[in-house]
C-alpha positions as CSV (number, residue, x, y, z in Angstrom):
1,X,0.0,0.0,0.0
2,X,1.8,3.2,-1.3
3,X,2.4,5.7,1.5
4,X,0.4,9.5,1.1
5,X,3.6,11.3,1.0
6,X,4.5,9.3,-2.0
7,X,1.5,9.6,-4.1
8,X,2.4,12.9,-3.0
9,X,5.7,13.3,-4.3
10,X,4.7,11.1,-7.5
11,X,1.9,13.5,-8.5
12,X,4.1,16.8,-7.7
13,X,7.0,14.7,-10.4
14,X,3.9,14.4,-12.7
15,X,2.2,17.8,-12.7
16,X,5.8,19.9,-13.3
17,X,6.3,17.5,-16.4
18,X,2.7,18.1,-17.8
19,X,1.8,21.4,-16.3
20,X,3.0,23.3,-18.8
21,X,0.8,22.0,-21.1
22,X,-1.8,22.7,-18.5
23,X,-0.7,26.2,-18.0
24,X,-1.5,26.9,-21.8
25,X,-4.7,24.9,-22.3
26,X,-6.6,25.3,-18.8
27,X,-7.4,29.1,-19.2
28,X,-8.0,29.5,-23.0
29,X,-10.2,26.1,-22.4
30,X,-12.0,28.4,-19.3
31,X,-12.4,31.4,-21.8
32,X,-13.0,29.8,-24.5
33,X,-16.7,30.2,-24.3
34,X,-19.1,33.4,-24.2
35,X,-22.0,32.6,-21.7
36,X,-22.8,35.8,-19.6
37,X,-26.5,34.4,-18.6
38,X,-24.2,32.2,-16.0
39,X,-23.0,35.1,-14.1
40,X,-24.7,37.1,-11.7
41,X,-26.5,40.4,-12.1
42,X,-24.9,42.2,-9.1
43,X,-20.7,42.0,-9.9
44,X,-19.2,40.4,-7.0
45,X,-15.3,39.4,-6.9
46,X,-16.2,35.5,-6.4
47,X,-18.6,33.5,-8.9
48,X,-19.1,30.3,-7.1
49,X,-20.3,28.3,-9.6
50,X,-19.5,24.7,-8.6
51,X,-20.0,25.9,-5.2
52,X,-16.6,24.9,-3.7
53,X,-17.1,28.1,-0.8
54,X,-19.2,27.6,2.0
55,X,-21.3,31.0,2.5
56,X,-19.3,32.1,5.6
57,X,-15.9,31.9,3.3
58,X,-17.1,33.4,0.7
59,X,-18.2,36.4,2.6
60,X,-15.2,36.7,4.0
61,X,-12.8,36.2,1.3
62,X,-15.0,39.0,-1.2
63,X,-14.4,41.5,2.0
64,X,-10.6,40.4,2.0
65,X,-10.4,41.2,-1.6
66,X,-12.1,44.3,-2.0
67,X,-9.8,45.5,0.6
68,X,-6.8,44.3,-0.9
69,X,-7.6,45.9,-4.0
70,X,-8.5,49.2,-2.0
71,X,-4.7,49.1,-0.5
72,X,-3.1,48.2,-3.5
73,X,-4.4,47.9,-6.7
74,X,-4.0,45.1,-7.5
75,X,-7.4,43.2,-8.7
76,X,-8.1,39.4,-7.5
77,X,-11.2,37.6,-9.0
78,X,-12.5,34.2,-8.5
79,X,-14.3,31.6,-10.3
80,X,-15.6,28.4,-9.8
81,X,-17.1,26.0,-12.7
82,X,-17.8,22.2,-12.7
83,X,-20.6,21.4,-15.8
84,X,-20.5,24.7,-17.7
85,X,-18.7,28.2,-17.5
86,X,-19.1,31.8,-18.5
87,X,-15.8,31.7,-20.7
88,X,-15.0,35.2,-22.2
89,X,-18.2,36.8,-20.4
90,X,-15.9,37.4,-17.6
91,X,-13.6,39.6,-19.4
92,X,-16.0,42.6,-19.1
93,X,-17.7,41.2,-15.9
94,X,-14.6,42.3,-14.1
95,X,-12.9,44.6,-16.2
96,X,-10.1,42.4,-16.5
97,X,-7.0,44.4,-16.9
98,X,-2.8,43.9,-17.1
99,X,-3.2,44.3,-12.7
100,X,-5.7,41.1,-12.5
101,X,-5.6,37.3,-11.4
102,X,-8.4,35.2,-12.2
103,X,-7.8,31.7,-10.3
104,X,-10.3,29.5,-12.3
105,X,-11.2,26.6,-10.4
106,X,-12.1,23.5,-12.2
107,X,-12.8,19.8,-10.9
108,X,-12.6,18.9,-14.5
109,X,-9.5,18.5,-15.0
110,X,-6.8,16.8,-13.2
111,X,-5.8,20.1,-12.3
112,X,-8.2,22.1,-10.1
113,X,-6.5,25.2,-10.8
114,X,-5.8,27.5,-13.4
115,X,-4.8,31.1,-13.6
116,X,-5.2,34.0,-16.2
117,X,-2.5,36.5,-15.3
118,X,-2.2,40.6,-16.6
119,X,1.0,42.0,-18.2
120,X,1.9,43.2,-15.4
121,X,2.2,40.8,-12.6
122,X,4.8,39.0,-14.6
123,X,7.4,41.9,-13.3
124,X,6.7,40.4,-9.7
125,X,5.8,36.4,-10.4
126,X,7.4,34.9,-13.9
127,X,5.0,32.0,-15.4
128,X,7.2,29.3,-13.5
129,X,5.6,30.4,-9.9
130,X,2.2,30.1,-11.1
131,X,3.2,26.7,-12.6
132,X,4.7,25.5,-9.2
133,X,1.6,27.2,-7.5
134,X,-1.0,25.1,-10.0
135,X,0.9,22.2,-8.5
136,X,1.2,22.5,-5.2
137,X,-1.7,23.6,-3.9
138,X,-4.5,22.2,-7.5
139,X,-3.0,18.7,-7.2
140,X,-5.9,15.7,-6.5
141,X,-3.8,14.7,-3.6
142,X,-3.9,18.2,-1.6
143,X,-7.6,18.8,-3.0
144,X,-8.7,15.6,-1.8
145,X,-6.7,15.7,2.0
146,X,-8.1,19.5,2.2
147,X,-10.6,20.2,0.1
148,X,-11.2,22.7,-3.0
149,X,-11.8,25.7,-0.4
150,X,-8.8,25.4,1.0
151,X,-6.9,25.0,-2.5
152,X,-8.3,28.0,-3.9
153,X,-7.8,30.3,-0.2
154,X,-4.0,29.1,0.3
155,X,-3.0,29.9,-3.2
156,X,-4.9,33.2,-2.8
157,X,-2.7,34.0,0.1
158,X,0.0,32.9,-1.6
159,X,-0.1,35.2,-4.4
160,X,-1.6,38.3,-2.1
161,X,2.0,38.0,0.0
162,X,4.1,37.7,-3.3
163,X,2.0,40.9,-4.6
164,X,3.1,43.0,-1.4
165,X,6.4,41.4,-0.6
166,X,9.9,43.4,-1.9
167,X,10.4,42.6,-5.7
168,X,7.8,39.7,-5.8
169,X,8.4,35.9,-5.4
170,X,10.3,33.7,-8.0
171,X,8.7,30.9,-6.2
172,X,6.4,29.6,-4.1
173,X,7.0,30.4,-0.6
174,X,7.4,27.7,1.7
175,X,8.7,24.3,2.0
176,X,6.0,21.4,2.1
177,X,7.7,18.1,3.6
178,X,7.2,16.1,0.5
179,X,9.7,18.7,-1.7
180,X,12.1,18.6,1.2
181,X,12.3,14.9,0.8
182,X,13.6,14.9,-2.6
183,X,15.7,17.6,-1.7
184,X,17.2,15.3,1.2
185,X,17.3,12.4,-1.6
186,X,18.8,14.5,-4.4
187,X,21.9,15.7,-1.4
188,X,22.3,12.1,-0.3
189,X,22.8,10.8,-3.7
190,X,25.0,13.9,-5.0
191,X,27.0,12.8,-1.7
192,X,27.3,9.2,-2.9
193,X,28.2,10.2,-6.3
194,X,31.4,13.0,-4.7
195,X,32.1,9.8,-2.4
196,X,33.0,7.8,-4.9
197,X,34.0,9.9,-6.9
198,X,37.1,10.5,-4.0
199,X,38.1,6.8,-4.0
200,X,41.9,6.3,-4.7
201,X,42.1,4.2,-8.3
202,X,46.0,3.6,-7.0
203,X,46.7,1.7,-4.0
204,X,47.7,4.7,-0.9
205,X,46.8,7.0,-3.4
206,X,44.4,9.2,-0.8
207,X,41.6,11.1,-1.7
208,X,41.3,11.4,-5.5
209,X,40.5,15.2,-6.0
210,X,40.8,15.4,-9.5
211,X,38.3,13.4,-10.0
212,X,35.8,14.8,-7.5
213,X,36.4,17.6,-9.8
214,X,35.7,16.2,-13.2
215,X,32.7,14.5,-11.7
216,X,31.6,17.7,-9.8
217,X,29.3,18.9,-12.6
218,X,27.0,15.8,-11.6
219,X,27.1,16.0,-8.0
220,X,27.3,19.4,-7.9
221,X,23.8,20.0,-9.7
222,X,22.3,17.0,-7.3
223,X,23.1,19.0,-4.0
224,X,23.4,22.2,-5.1
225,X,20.8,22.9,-7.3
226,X,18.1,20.2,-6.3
227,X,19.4,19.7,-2.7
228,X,20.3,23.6,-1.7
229,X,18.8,26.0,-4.0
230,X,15.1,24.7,-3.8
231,X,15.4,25.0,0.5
232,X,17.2,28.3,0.4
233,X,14.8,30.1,-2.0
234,X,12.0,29.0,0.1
235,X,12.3,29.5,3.8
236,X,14.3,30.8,6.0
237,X,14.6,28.0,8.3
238,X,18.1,26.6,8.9
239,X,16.8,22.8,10.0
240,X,15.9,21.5,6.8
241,X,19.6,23.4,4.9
242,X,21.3,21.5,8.0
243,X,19.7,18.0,7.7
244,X,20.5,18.1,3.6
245,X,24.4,19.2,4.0
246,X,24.7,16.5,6.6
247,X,22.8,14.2,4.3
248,X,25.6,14.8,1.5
249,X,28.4,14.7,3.9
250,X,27.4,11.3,5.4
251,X,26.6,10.0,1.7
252,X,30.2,11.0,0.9
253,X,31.7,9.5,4.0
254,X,29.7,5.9,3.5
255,X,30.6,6.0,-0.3
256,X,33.8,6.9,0.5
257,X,34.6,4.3,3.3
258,X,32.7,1.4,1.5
259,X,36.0,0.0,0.4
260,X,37.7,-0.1,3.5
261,X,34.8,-1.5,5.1
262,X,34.9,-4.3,2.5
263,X,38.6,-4.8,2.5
264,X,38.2,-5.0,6.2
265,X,35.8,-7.8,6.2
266,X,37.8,-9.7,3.4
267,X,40.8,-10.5,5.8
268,X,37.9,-11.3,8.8
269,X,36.9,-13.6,6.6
């Protein structure tokens, strides 16, 4: 029986391979249609659709917005659609401009978000954070342990604190255990790889440096870029940095050592 945190970390693999594919599709599949009889008379921030907000949320998150956009400009919107979906009606619903974010949320699709992004929030968030953000929070695995509501509230958070926050986000803030994971794997394995890398091919040769640096493009990208970068650039905590430099110091040490150990056991034997 496969563990949660793996179908976890097997749908996050999944969703960055396809998503963007999603990312071009899902909205221009959202607008792609003109049915303003589906949206209310009165204009309201939220169109609840599929109704994925209980009443009590709802009210509160169309008071959150409309103060957010008093403070700052910029415009949130939300829609929610299951059988059938206002498509391009929207568009003058809102007054959709280069300062709005629709989040379009679907059940349709094995995505349950999508976003349609102005010009302009690209100078704070590039198109890979709202890939990542699609993935984290629209994936069936964190829609079905939390529910839609809570998809569509935590990535509205999400993006509100990267709109107001010094020169935007790059990525999603934040660190969910099942990314740290692979980050720990992707240290430990860049540690194997620099450990044996180090072993002596001459007998009382000692540590072979050259070619830990030959091979250092390959082990280097393992805990650097896939071990480091994604826990740096995403919180500021120093437990999880600590935890994947020891994991690529004691991968080195056992990959390292592994012939000793052997050669030790040989004359036991």
């Amino acid at each position: 029986m496969q563990k949660p945190w793996l179908k976890t970390i097997l749908a996050t693999i999944v969703f960055c391979c396809l998503m963007m594919g999603v990312w071009t599709i899902a909205p221009k599949t959202a607008l792609a249609v003109n049915n303003p009889e589906l949206l209310p008379l009165k204009e309201t921030p939220i169109v609840d659709l599929a109704d994925f907000l209980p009443d009590t949320q709802e009210e509160a998150l169309i008071k959150e917005i409309k103060d957010f956009e008093a403070e700052t400009g910029w415009k949130l919107r939300i829609l929610t659609q299951y059988d059938r979906s206002p498509g391009r009606a929207v568009i003058n619903f809102w007054g959709l401009d280069d300062q709005s974010i629709l989040l379009v949320a679907d059940a349709r699709g094995g995505n349950l978000l999508a976003f349609s992004i102005g010009d302009d929030v690209y100078e704070l968030m590039p198109r890979t954070f709202w890939i990542e953000l699609q993935s984290r929070f629209g994936n069936i695995y964190y829609v079905r342990d939390n529910g839609e509501n809570a998809a569509i509230v935590q990535s509205l958070e999400t993006v509100k604190g990267c709109l107001v926050a010094p020169g935007g986000c790059n990525v999603v803030p934040g660190l969910p255990r099942e990314q740290w994971i692979l980050t720990l794997v992707s240290s430990i394995v860049g540690g194997l790889i620099c450990g044996f890398a180090g072993i002596s091919r001459k007998e009382g040769g000692g540590f072979a440096w050259q070619w830990v640096l030959i091979i250092s493009p390959l082990w280097g990208i393992l805990f650097l870029s896939f071990g480091i970068g994604p826990v740096v650039t995403r919180t500021s905590e120093w437990l999880p940095l600590f935890r994947n430099i020891m994991g690529f110091v004691l991968g080195a040490l056992v990959a390292y050592l592994s012939p000793l150990v052997a050669q030790i056991n040989i004359s036991k034997t």
